[in-house]
Structure formats: structure tokens, C-alpha cells
Residue, then its C-alpha position, 0 to 999 in steps of 0.5 A: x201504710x203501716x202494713x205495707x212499711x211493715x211487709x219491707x222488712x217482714x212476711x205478715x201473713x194476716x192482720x191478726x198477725x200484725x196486731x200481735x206483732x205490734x204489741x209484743x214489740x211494744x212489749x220488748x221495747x219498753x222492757x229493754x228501755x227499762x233494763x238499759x237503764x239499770x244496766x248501766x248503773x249496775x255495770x258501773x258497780x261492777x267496776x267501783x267494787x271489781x274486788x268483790x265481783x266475784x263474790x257478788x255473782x255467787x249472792x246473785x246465783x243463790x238468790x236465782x236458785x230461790x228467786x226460779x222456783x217462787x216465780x214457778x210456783x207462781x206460773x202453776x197459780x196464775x195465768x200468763x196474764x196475770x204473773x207476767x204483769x206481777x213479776x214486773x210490777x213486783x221489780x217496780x216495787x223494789x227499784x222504788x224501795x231502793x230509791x227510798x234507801x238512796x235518799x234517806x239512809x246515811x252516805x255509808x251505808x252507800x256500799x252495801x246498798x250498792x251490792x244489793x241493787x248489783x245482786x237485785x239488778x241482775x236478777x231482774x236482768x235475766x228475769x224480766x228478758x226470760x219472761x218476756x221471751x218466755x210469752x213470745x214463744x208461747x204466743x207464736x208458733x216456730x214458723x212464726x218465729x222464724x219470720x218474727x222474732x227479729x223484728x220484735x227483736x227490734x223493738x228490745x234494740x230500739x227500746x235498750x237504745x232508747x235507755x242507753x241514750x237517757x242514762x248517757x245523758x243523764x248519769x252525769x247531771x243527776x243523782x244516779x238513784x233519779x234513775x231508779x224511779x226513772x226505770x218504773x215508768x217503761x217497766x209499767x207499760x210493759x206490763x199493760x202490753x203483756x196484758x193486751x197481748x195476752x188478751x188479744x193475741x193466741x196462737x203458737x202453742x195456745x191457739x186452742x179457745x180458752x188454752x191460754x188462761x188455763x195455768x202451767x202444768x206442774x209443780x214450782x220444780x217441775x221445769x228444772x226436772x224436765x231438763x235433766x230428763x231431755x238431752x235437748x233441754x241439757x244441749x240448751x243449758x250447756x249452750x247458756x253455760x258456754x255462753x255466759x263463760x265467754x261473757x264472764x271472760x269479757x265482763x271481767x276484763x272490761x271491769x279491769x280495763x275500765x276502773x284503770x282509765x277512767x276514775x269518776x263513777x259518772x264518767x264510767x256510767x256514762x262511758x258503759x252507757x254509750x257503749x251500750x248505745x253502739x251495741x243496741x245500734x249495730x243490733x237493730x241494723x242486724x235484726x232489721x236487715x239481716x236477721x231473719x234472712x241468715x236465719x232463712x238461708x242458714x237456718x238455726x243452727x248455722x246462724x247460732x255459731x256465727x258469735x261463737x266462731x267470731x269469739x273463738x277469733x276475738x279472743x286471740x286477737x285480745x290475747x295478742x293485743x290486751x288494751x281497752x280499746x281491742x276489748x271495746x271492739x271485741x265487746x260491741x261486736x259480741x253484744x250486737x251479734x248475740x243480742x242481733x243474731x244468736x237471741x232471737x236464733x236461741x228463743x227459736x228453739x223454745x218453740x218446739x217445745x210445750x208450755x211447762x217448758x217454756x214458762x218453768x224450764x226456760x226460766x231456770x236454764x236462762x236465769x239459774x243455769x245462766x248465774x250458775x254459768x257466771x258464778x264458776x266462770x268468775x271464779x275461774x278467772x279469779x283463780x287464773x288471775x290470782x295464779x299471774x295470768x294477764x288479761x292476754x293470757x286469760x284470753x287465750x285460753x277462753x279461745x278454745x272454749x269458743x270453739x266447743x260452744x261453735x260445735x254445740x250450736x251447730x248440734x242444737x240447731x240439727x236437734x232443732x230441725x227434728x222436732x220442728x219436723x216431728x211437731x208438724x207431722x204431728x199436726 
């Protein structure tokens, strides 16, 4: 019954296949119900210390620059079954040491613990996602991808939907340090399913008997070396970096927008955390519906510039109108059309590629390369602020910058295609 309310939505070609469909939606459930907790809490930082914002995003940059290069040591000593459950138990650790200063240091110290769990919080954001897709496009092949990923997609909208919701409802009743050790819990079972999916399921690049418990080729720089040696990889990063300019843009107006309505912090937490709830809503009718067949008939690259076309659009429209509710519209459409479309578009690239690539420069392009992108774009709007510019005006000009990342999508997409095309001639 499963296999056949399954075979609606997606083309299973074996039972094995299903299993590991199964468990890596698991897998992204649980991540994305821990993160979307977090999130929440993090974002309602942003708007009580908006003052500081840019500074913050720069700690979290450097910290990213130490944080890849320790984590790719780490994937050169280990097998994947092994760092990725470490890596998440690593982040349970920490929320843990963080309850643990909430509850016995002094309320004044309350500030500075809450920028370090902002630089921490965002750190694991890119982290634990990067990981986590990292092993999909290991685990499954591009033709995989291309019929999969939206439904394990599902499983990470379910899964941020399911946080949202706790968080909506209980940011206001509880202290929101309860929420911390709350987050350990998902986190935990994610890495039990990384464990049985790594146990249970190989194909895509580790279908070879014994491949996938070997460790990752190269050094703890090798990943960031290979970027700069591909124009692939460097067409991916410049994609990220558009992209987290645009979010930067977004993220920066929202903390503005947001601190001036509303003024108690449970209100904000609750507030951020019911929209991530409509966002996570819209994504799964994406990824269940729609998805993988725009995907089919478009095909990567087509699909990758939908958002980028529909930013281009969005940011004029703010520019005419800057109110909070234009930039809520705005903002739900964005999150659920890159997280529903543009994601599991974008991790389709990765499957292309080899092994170091997907476990070393993927990490570096979607966490190092990603806060870099965060950190000039914070500052870019903090000069054009400090210059007088209003949030209207701010939009404007991001619109054009839309338009560049809608032509590297469509680049992307054609280089894509080639080494899918290489890669099965090979075979």
C-alpha cells in the first residue's frame, strides 16, 4: 500500500530504491524539524540586536572559514557513517552547553550569549543542510535525483513545518532556552538515519561493493582548491553568492520591518515562526506536485531561473510599495520557490560530480562561499542605508542583480546537461 501511494507522486524503479527513499526522507525530516526550531530563535535576534547584524554575519563568516576546513579534515579520517552522525552530535553537544548558560549564568550576560548562539545557529544552518544533501547526492545517481530529491524534499518541508508549529506554539509559553534541549531530540534521530542509510543503501557514486566506507580522497583543503580549478564549481559559487544577496536584501529589510511592528520578543519569535510555517506549506504542495515534473519538462536550468525571474519582479514591486506586508508576500514566495524548486534543482548539479566534490567543495561553496556572500551583501546594505537610502530604494537596485543570477541559472543548467551527458558516455 505504501509502494503504490508512493508511485502517485514519484517513479520508484525497485524496492531497494524505496527503502533508501524512505530513509533519507526520514533523514531530512528530522534535520529540518530541528533546524526550524532554531531558526526561529535566531531570527528573532536578528531583529532585537538589528543594530549589530552586520557585525555578527561577519563573526559568523570567520568562524565558517575554521569551521570547513576542520569539518574536511574530519571527512578525509572518517567514513561518511561515521562524521555525519559526529557532525550532528557535535551541534547536540553545543545546544546543550548553551541551555546550560541560559539557566545558570546572570540575565546580563544575556546578550552576548544571545549573539553567540546567532553566530553558532547559523553555522549549523548551512552545516547540518550541506551534510545532509552532501549524502543524498552521494547516495543517489543524477537520474536518481532528478525523479527523488523533491520527494525527500518533502520529507525537510514536512519536517521545517513540523518545527515551525511547536516553536509558533510554544515561544510564547515557555522560556525560549526550553527550545534549545527541545531541538536535540529530531537532531538525534537524524543521525540514526544517516547511520542506516549509509548501512543499507549505496548507489549513485558509491554503488561499487565496499566504496562507501572508504574516506574522502584529499586533504582538509583539498575542496576549496578544486573550486577554483573548475569553472563549473566557480559557476556554482557565484550562483550561491547571488543568491544569499538577494536573501541578504530580504533578510535585512524583514529585521527592520519586523522590530518597528511588533515589540515583544515572544511575539516576533511567534510571528517568524508562523511564517516559516506557510513558507514550509507552500514548499511541500511544490515538491509533491510539482516539482520533479517542471524539472522534467524544463529541465535544470529552466527550473533553477524561475526565483531568480520572480525576485527580479518582487524586488520592483517592493521598491514601489515598502511595507511589511509586500515584503511578507515577497518573502513567502521566495523561501517556498528556492526551498520547493531552485533546492533540490541546485543538489541536482552536485550529482555530476565526484566524491571529494561533494563532501569537501560542497561544504565550502554552500557554508564558506554562502556567509561570505552574507557577509558583503550585509554590508553592502549597511552602506547604502548609512548613505539614506530607504528600503524601497534598496530594492531597486537589488532587481537588476536578480537579473544577473536568472542568466547564471540558465548557464549552470547547459553545463549541467554536458556532464550528465559525458558522465553516462563514460559509463
Amino acid at each position: 500500500m505504501l509502494r503504490a501511494l508512493i508511485d502517485k507522486f514519484v517513479d520508484i524503479r525497485d524496492s531497494r530504491e524505496l527503502k533508501g527513499l524512505l530513509i533519507a526522507t526520514a533523514y531530512g525530516f528530522f534535520i529540518m524539524f530541528s533546524y526550524y526550531i532554531l531558526r526561529a530563535v535566531r531570527d528573532e535576534i536578528s531583529s532585537a540586536d538589528r543594530g549589530n547584524l552586520q557585525l555578527l554575519w561577519t563573526a559568523v563568516f570567520f568562524v565558517m572559514m575554521l569551521a570547513v576546513p576542520a569539518y574536511s579534515w574530519l571527512a578525509s579520517r572518517f567514513s561518511r557513517g561515521v562524521f555525519v552522525p559526529l557532525a550532528n552530535r557535535f551541534f547536540i553537544a553545543c545546544l546543550v552547553v548553551f541551555w546550560a548558560c541560559l539557566v545558570f549564568l546572570p540575565p546580563e550576560s544575556r546578550p552576548w550569549i544571545d549573539r553567540v548562539f546567532y553566530v553558532w545557529s547559523s553555522v549549523f544552518a548551512l552545516f547540518v543542510v550541506t551534510v545532509f544533501w552532501g549524502f543524498m547526492s552521494d547516495c543517489f545517481d543524477n537520474s536518481q535525483g532528478k525523479r527523488l530529491f523533491s520527494f525527500i524534499a518533502v520529507g525537510s518541508s514536512l519536517g521545517g513545518m513540523a518545527g515551525s508549529a511547536v516553536t509558533s506554539v510554544l515561544a510564547e509559553n515557555l522560556p525560549v532556552f526550553s527550545l534549545l534541549l527541545l531541538a536535540c531530540i529530531p537532531l538525534e534521530a537524524a543521525s540514526w538515519c544517516a547511520r542506516s542509510l549509509h548501512q543499507r543503501f549505496n548507489t549513485g557514486s558509491v554503488s561499487i561493493p565496499g566504496e562507501a566506507q572508504k574516506v574522502i580522497a584529499g586533504n582538509a583543503w583539498s575542496g576549496m582548491q578544486a573550486v577554483f580549478s573548475s569553472r563549473y564549481l566557480m559557476g556554482i559559487a557565484a550562483f550561491i553568492a547571488l543568491m544569499t544577496f538577494v536573501s541578504t536584501m530580504l533578510y535585512f529589510q524583514q529585521a527592520s520591518l519586523v522590530a518597528d511592528a511588533f515589540a515583544d520578543r515572544g511575539e516576533r519569535t511567534a510571528f517568524y515562526a508562523r511564517v516559516d510555517l506557510v513558507v514550509s506549506a507552500l514548499t511541500i504542495v511544490f515538491q509533491v506536485y510539482l516539482t520533479a515534473r517542471i524539472i522534467k519538462w524544463l529541465g535544470v536550468g529552466l527550473t533553477l531561473a524561475i526565483v531568480p525571474m520572480l525576485m527580479a519582479l518582487g524586488f520592483v514591486l517592493l521598491g514601489l510599495y515598502p511595507t511589511l506586508t509586500v515584503l511578507v508576500v515577497i518573502q513567502v514566495i521566495y523561501r517556498a520557490g528556492r526551498y520547493g524548486l531552485t533546492k533540490p534543482a541546485r543538489e541536482i548539479l552536485w550529482t555530476v560530480l565526484d566524491r571529494e566534490a561533494k563532501y569537501k567543495s560542497k561544504p565550502f561553496l554552500d557554508a564558506a562561499v554562502y556567509r561570505g556572500g552574507d557577509l558583503l551583501s550585509g554590508w553592502i546594505y549597511t552602506g547604502l542605508a548609512a548613505l539614506g537610502l530607504s528600503i524601497g530604494a534598496i530594492a531597486l537596485t537589488a532587481a537588476p542583480v536578480a537579473g544577473l543570477w536568472t542568466l547564471l541559472a540558465l548557464k549552470l543548467g547547459s553545463g549541467q546537461e554536458k556532464l550528465a551527458i559525458s558522465e553516462a558516455e563514460e559509463k
